[in-house]
Each structure stands twice: as C-alpha cells, then as structure tokens.
C-alpha positions, 0 to 999 in steps of 0.5 A, a space after each residue: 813596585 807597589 808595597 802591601 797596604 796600598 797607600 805609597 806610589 812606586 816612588 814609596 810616597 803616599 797617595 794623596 787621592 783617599 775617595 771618590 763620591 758620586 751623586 747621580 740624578 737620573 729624570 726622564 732620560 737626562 743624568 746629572 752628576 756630581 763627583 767629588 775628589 777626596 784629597 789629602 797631604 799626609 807627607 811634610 812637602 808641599 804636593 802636586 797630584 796629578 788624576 787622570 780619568 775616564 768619561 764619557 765622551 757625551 758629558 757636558 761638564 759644566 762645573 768644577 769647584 774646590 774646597 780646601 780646608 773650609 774655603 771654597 773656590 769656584 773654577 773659571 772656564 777659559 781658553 786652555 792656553 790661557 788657564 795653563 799659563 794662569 795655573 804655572 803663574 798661581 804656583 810660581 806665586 806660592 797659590 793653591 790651583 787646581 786645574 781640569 782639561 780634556 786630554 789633548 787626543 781624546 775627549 773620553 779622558 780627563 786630567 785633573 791637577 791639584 797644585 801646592 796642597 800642603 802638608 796635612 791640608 784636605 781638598 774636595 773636588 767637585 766636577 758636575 755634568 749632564 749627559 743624555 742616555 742612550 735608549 738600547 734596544 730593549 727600551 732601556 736606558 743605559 748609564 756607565 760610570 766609566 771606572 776602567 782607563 785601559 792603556 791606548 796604543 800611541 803612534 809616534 806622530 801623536 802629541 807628547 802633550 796628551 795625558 795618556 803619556 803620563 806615567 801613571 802607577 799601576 795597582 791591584 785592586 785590593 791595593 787600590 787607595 782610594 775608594 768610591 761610593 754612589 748614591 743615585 735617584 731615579 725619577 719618572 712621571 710614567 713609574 719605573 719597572 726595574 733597575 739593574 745594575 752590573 754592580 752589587 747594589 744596596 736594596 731599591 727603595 721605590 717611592 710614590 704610588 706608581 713608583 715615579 722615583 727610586 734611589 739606590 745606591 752602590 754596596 760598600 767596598 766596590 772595587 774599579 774592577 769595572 764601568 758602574 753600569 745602570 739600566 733603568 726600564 720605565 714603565 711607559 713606551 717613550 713618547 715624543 716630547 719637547 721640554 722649554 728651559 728658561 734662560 739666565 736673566 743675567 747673562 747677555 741677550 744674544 748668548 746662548 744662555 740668555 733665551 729660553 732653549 727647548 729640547 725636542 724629542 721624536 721617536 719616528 714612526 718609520 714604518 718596515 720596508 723592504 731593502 732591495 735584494 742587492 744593496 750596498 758595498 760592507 767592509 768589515 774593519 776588525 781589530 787584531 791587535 793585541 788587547 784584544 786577547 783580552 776577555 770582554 769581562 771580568 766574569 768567569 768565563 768571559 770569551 775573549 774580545 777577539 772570539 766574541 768578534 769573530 763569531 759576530 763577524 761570520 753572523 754578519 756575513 752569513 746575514 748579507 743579502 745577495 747580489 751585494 759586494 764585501 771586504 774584510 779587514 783586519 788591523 793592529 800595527 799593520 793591517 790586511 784586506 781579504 781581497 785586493 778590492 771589494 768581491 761580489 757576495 757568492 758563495 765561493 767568495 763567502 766560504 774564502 773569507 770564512 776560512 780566514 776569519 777563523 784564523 784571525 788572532 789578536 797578534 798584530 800589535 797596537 791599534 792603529 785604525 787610521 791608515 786601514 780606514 785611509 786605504 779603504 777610502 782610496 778604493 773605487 765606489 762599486 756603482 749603484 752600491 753605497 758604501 758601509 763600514 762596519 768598526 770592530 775595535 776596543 778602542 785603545 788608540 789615543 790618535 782619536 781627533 785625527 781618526 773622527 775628522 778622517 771620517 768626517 771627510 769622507 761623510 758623504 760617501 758612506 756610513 759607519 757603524 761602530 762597535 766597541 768591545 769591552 770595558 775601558 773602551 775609547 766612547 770618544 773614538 767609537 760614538 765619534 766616528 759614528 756620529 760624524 759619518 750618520 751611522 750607529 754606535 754599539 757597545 757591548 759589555 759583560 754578557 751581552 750578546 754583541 751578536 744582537 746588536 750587530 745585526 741591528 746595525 746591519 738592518 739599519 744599514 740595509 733600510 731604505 733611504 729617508 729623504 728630505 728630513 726636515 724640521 718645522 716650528 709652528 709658534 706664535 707671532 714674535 717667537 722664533 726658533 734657531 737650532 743649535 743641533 746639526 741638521 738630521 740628515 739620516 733616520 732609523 727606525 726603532 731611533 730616538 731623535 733629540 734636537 736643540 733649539 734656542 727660542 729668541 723673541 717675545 715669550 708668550 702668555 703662559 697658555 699659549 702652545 707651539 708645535 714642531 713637526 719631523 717631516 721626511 720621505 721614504 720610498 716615496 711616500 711622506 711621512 710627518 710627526 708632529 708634538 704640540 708643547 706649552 711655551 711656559 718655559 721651566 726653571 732649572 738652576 743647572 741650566 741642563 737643556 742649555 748644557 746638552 744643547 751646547 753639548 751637541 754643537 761643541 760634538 758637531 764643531 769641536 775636533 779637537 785643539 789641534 784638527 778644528 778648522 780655525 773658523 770653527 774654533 772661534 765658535 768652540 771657544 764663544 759656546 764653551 766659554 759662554 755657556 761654561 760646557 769645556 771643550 778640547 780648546 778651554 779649561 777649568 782653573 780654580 786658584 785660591 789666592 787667600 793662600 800664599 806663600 813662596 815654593 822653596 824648590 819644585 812641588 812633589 809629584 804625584 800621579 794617583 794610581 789606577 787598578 790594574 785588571 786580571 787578564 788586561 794586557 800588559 801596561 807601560 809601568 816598567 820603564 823610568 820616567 822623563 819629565 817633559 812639560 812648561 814651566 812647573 806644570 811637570 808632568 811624567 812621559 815617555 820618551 819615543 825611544 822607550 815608548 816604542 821599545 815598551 810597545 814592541 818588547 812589553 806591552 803588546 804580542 809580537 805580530 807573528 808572520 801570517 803562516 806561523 799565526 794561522 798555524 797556531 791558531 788552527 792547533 791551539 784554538 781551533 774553529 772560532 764557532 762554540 760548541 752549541 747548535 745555533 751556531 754551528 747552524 748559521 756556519 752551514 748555511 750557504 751564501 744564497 741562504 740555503 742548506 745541503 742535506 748532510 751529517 752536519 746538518 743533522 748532527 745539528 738537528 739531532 736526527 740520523 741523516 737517513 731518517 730525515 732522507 725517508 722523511 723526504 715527501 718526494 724521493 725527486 724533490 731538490 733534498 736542499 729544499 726539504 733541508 732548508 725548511 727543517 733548518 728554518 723549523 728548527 730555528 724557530 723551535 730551538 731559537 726563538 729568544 734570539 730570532 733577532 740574531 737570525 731574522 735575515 738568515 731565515 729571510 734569505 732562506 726563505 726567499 730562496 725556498 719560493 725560487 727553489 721549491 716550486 710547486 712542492 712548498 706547502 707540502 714541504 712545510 706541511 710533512 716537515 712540521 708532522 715530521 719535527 712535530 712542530 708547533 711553527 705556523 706555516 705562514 713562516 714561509 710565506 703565501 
C-alpha cells in the first residue's frame, strides 16, 4: 500500500520520478513536443527505475537524450534486440543507461528505463516528437496529452515481454510524486480565434495584429486525472497547401533524409451525393466488458461508457436506411451475435434487436476483440451489399498488433469505423484498425456527444464510392517525385487528406513552381483538385515533414516486432533507423561511458507509480511480484496463473449468465433512453422512418393525444402520415442544434412521407405548421 505523503513505492522506497515538463509547439497543424524526466536518487543504492507511459500512437519520436549531473548524453536509435543487449552490457560494466522502446503489443504505450542512477545523482530525460492534428469536425484541431494509462485486458497468448505486464504502483491522485507542467505556443498565418482546453489554463496571451500566435500554459498543481486536452480554432477555412522541406546535406544521397520531402495537403471538394436506398451490410461490434462500467469522464455526472454506447447504437439503428442488412455483437471475454447471420433491415428485426441492446450491461469480463472480429469475417458476404463494421470499444486490450493485422487481412472486403470511448483508451488499437481497413476513427471524451460523431461515421459509410484516386506531379525537367505515403484508396467528404513525397533530382531556381493535382471519379463524373507550390525548399533544424513522412510508412509497414512480414521488416528497420523515428523493431540507447564503476549486487528496482482514477475499474496491484526478464534488465510480471486469477477474481465482473444479467439490467437500470424528449422520439420511430400516432408520441410532443386527432386535416387520412410530419416538426423546432444527429432519421421520414401521403402533403405540412405554430419552412419536406 502506499503511505501518506506520497513519495514511497509499495515497497516503502522512495520515487525516483520528482516532474514531467512539456513544451508544445503547435504551427498550422503540426505539434512538436518536447517532454522531460525529472529524476532523481534520494536512496544510498544505486537505482533502476522503470516509467511506463502513454502516447499517441501517430507520434513520431525522433529524439531522446539524457543529462546526468551536468553531462549530457545523446540516444542512438538501433534494432531493439541490439540496444537491449547494449543496455544489459552498459550496466553489467558499471555504466549509466537509459533506454526507450515501444511496448512489444501496442505502439500507444511507452517504456522508458533509467539504469545505475546513483545515490544523490539527478537525471533529465528529454524525448521530442512530432505528430499531425486531426481536423474534428467543427474545423477544430485536437491535441491530447495522453496522462491516463488504463489497465488493458491480457489474453494468455500474448507476449510476457510487453511492458503492460509490469507491475506498476498504483496512487491516488493526491499521492501521486510527481508532478507535471506544459507551456504551449500556438502559431497560425490566418490568426487563431480561440483555444480551449479540458484543463485549467493560465490566461491566453495572443500576439500580432491578427493573433497569429498565442502561448498558454497549464495552471499550477494539475493532477493525471486526465488526457490534457486542446482544441485550437483558426480563423481561416483550411485550405490545400503543400509545404517543401530541405533534406540533411549530411546524410547519404539515397536516404530518405538526403533529399528534399514535400507534404501535401487537400481537403477534396466532394460534393453531396445521395447514397442508394438499400446499401450495405452494419455489424455493430460493442464492447461489453467490464470497464466499460466505468463513467466516460471524471466529470460530475459523467454517464457510464456502456450507457453512452448504448444509446449511440439505438441511433445508429434507427438511422439505417432501408432495404439494408445488420448484426449486432456484443464481446468481452466471450461474445454473442443477435442473429445467426446478418438480418434484412425491417421493422420486426429492428424492434428485436432493441429490446436487447437495452439489456446490454458491461458484465462480460475482459476485452477480447479478436475472436468476435475472426467469426464475423468467416460470414458469407450478403450479394450486392458491401460490408461495415462499426467498433464500440475503450480499447483496454494489449493484443493490438494481432488484432490490426487481422483486419488488415480482410481490407479488401470491408471497412471499418472505429469508436474509442473514454480516456486512457488504446489510440494504437482504435486509429489502427481504422486506418488499415480505409475507414475512420472517432474518439469521444468528456462531454462530447458520441452521437454526433457516429452518425458521421455512418454518413460516410453510406456515401458513394470514389473510384480511381490518383495523384499527379507536374515539376520541372530533372525533378521527380516518389511517394512515401500509402496509396489513397478511399475519400470522404468533409476529409482532410495529407501525403508525403520524397523530391529526388536537380532542385530548381528559387522561382520556380510545381503542381500536384488529386484526380477521382464519383457516380461517374471526374473530378480534380489541384494546388500549385513554390519549389524553394524550407529549412527545419527538426527535420518535421521528414519525421511525419517516415511516420506514415513506418504506419503503413510496422505491424509490430512479432506480426510484420520479414520483407517488410527490412524496410521498418532501414526507415526507422535512417530517419531516427522508433519503431516496434528499434530503440533508444543513451549510455554514458564517462561513469564506471563495478555493481556489487543487482540494481534496485523501481517502478514509478501511475494515478489510480475515481470510478476506474479495478487494477492488478494486489497480487506479489515475479520477476521475469534477460540478463539485469528485470523487470516485475505476473505469472499466468495469477494473472488469470486476478482477472476472473479482482479485476474484471464476473459475466453473469445471460437471464440473470438482463433481469438485473431490467430491475436496476431500466431502459437505456434518458429521459429527455429527443431521445424518447428517435426509440418511437419505426424501422421505415415513420411514426404511429399514439400517447407516446404525444407525451413526447407536449399535447393531449386527442388534440392532435381534432387537428388532423382529414378524418380518413393515414394518422401515421399527420403523425410523422408533427415528429419531423418538432425535430426541427426543439432540435436544431443537433440536426446532425438526426439528419437520416428526418430523411427516412420524409421519404416515406412522398410514398405515403399522396395528394394530401402539402395540406399535411400547411395545418400542421398552423397547428404547432411552426416557423419551419415547407420545402423541409420536399417539392
């Protein structure tokens, strides 16, 4: 246990980790980091401390580099086996050394080792990456700090190399030894508009006249509590742009980093285009298992994880078009389909799967996608209906590499569209699976509305095809391009596409221009951007575009030290090493042979400490410790036996059988819609997007239900028809803030108010109207 105060491990030894400093840079939409380890020995042994991280998994770091007591000493980037048998030696020999390494299962996790800190000695580490933003969909640019490292499920086939076997400490957060600080700057040339944060913030201080730069930083005594979070709004609609960096005079001619890398941004001009009215196979795949019990925040009030993706999922079903097919799945230790193969969309087969995603709970035990996804994939296609799966996970699994190259292998058939859920959730995992199969990925946190961003998801995988992407290069005699990027394959509207190239050749005048043209068909029609660009390459000291660009192949290329191909991981190793980005087959060894002195005995171990959260589920810290490892490179594991004991006995629910566990959902947690009007008004909507007239209904309108039957304009007209435009009346009157939740709920409706209302429409619509004393406009419903 851990004793007030804080600064003592369980093993009543103090924490050698003291603070974390963060410098970001933000320009455009590139980050740069720089994060600093604060160490230091107050013991009278010589110390091994071990620091396990998290990061997101589109990182590119590129740098590491230690100073000890006044000297400092620069990492070499090498192949992992090599610098794990360099580090074991350096201590063996009495050195100071200090390694940093991908975890072995996931690329989001990080382990960094400080070996043969001395007694009273003080070690800064200093790690640098570069990362892009992702653009949401408010034109936003997010960047997290990931502070939260949430316990992940291990299955019994995973490697026992992986640090997520550690057996880290864990604090409270007032406990917690360390401490951390950031201090951003925020650049743009078109001025920023705000800045928000999940965070307290000191004030904003903005600079130039149009507010092209800000800097901010994190207000004194922030906890680990959660994922620093920012979301920076520029003042400009982004634009296409393609950006040249110069390449490193000292590096090899035909390396990467020799020649000149260009980044290429588009956002296609795709325009709107109908999706046909029966399209696509939607298996829903939703994690059930226990942690996902926990709340999606630490805010008051915070819904549970399992509630929020409940409710997203009846959205999501409601929102399907007709003529399709679906499944649900539900997953945790084991797992479950609705229906013994995929069902065509109706309303009886709609109203089943309701009634049972009500019942879901988070009673399944641990996270294991893979076999689900495995028996999805063994499923006959349905002819003429392209496959869609859609991820509901928090992503506590440590088996990621095997799970993403399971997906990969089935690309060609399918997409998928991710969704991770809370904080601490695996970004390797959920951004992986998308990214392979040319779908999406979503993450919602705090007090998003997951809602909003599934059925954005759900629009794009309606959208026609776009055929026949290409891409151009128009550049001078002598200069050529060759990508470094995947080949784009698939394009969304509302997209922002970024590619890399490397320029190999006789560099131009400084005036001279190039041009790249984005060329793909839709229903048909071709359709091209172009962006023209100087050719005067800029300098960058960090090598950014460079890094990215390595970044990406090592995405494309990298599936981890065990999963990548062997030819493939002749590539990872010559990108990673040439262009100092780590990768799951290298790592950073920083040795500082100015020190030597013989080790009478093993080091001391110790593992720095992570923040335990209110309300997370419960972690593996009650059990004793095995050490397992090489050489002196220990390191504290579980064994099988009591790593399955602590994950059916401590860590993880019980699953329940399934009639004990919807008869306690029914009882304690009844249905899964919240009490609010919008919400009870999408669960009435039939499977053909219309409505009954009923109390419900009106219960949800605010009327007497007899009211609304005098109000009907013919006694014989259908009362579904006079039912569904009220409902699409009063969407647009009580819910135009979140229209993009139920932009196909009202198109199904009104689709099937043309087929069902004939001749009596427009009176319909005009009565009604009068009758709500609506302000809507008529052409809502159509000519």
């Amino acid at each position: 246990m851990v004793y007030p105060g804080g600064l003592l491990t369980p093993q009543e030894k103090p924490v050698p980790l003291k603070s974390i400093s963060v410098t970001l840079s933000i320009c455009e939409f590139v980050a740069g980091v720089s994060a600093t380890l604060n160490y230091k020995n107050e013991e009278e042994v010589p110390l091994e401390a071990f620091f396990i991280f998290p990061m997101d998994e589109d990182s590119a770091v590129y740098s590491f580099e230690a100073m000890v007591d006044g000297k400092n000493v620069k990492a070499e980037l090498q192949d992992k086996m090599t610098a794990h048998t360099n580090y074991e030696n350096a201590i063996i020999r009495g050195h100071q050394a200090f390694l940093l390494e991908e975890d072995m299962c996931s690329r989001d996790v990080f382990c960094c080792n400080v070996g043969n800190l001395l007694p009273g000695s003080q070690a800064e580490l200093t790690l640098k990456y570069v990362q892009e933003l992702p653009l949401e969909a408010d034109g936003a640019l997010r960047y997290v700090l990931p502070a939260i490292l949430n316990p992940r499920y291990q299955l019994s086939g995973c490697s026992e190399d992986s640090c997520l076997n550690m057996k880290t400490p864990v604090v409270s957060l007032e406990d917690l030894p360390y401490t951390i600080s950031m201090v951003a700057t925020i650049s743009s040339q078109h001025g920023i508009d705000r800045i928000q944060s999940n965070c307290s913030l000191s004030p904003i201080e903005y600079f130039g006249d149009n507010k092209t730069s800000a800097q901010v930083s994190l207000a004194d005594g922030h906890k680990f509590d959660r994922d620093v979070e920012f979301l920076i709004y520029y003042r400009a609609v982004h634009t296409p742009s393609v950006v040249v960096e110069m390449g490193e005079a000292t590096t090899k001619s035909d390396g990467v980093l020799g020649d000149p890398a260009a980044m290429v941004t588009f956002y296609p001009n795709i325009p709107e285009a109908q999706a046909s009215i029966a399209c696509g196979e939607f298996i829903f795949l939703m994690d059930c298992s226990g942690s996902m019990q926990s709340p999606i925040s630490k805010q008051r009030r915070s819904q549970l994880r399992i509630d929020v993706a409940k409710e997203t999922l009846i959205l999501l079903l409601k929102s399907l078009p007709l003529g399709c097919y679906f499944n649900i799945y539900e997953f945790g230790s084991t797992y479950e389909a609705f229906f013994p193969n995929s069902v065509k969309y109706a309303q009886s087969t709609v109203e089943e799967a309701l009634q049972r995603v009500k019942l879901m709970r988070a009673n399944l035990g641990g996270t294991e996608i893979l076999t689900p996804l495995q028996h999805i994939y063994k499923q006959p296609s349905v002819p003429g209906h392209p496959l869609q799966v859609f991820v509901f996970t928090d992503g506590e699994v440590t088996d990621t590499f095997t799970v993403v190259r399971e997906v990969k292998s089935h690309c060609l058939r399918h997409r998928c569209f991710s969704f991770g859920i809370g904080e601490g959730v695996s970004t390797s995992l959920v951004k992986g699976i998308a990214r392979v199969s040319r779908g999406t990925s979503e993450f919602i946190t705090g007090k998003e509305r997951m809602q909003a961003k599934a059925l954005r998801a759900l629009k794009r995988s309606l959208q026609p095809v776009v055929d026949d992407v290409s891409l151009s290069w128009d550049l001078p005699d002598g200069l050529s391009a060759k990508m470094l990027s995947p080949e784009q394959t698939v394009l969304f509207r509302g997209q922002r596409l970024i590619l890399y190239a490397q320029l190999t050749g006789t560099m131009p005048p400084a005036e001279a221009t190039g041009e790249v043209c984005l060329k793909y068909t839709l229903q048909g029609e071709s359709l091209e951007n172009k962006v023209t660009f100087s050719l005067q390459p800029e300098l960058d000291a960090n090598l950014t575009i460079h890094r990215l660009a390595a970044k990406s192949f090592l995405q494309t290329k990298d599936m981890g030290l065990r999963e990548t191909p062997a030819g493939d991981k002749k590539d990872v190793l010559k990108v990673s090493t040439e262009c100092g980005v780590i990768s799951s087959h290298t790592a950073f060894i920083a040795v500082n042979k100015d020190f030597s002195k013989p080790i009478q005995g093993p080091l001391a171990p110790r593992d720095v400490p992570r923040p335990m959260l209110l309300h997370a589920a419960p972690v593996m810290q009650s059990l004793s410790p095995q050490r397992c490892g090489t050489g002196r490179r220990a390191r504290m594991y579980l064994s099988h036996r009591q790593e399955k004991k602590c994950l059916s006995e401590a860590c993880l629910e019980k699953p329940k059988s399934r009639a004990s566990a919807k008869k306690t959902n029914a009882e304690t947690h009844g249905p899964v819609v919240e009490d609010n009007r919008l919400a009870q008004l999408i669960s009435l909507q039939k499977a053909d997007g219309s409505w009954d007239l009923n109390e419900d209904l009106a219960l949800v309108l605010g009327m007497k239900l007899e009211d609304i039957q005098a109000a009907l304009p013919d006694k014989d007209a259908n009362s579904s028809s006079w039912a569904t435009v009220l409902a699409v009346l009063w969407l647009h009157d009580n819910a135009k803030d979140m229209d993009c939740e139920w932009e196909l709920l009202e198109r199904k409706a009104v689709a099937w108010i043309h087929t069902h209302a004939g001749s009596d429409r427009h009176e319909l619509v005009k009565t009604a109207i009068a009758f709500v004393k609506s302000s809507v406009d008529p052409a809502i419903f159509g000519p």
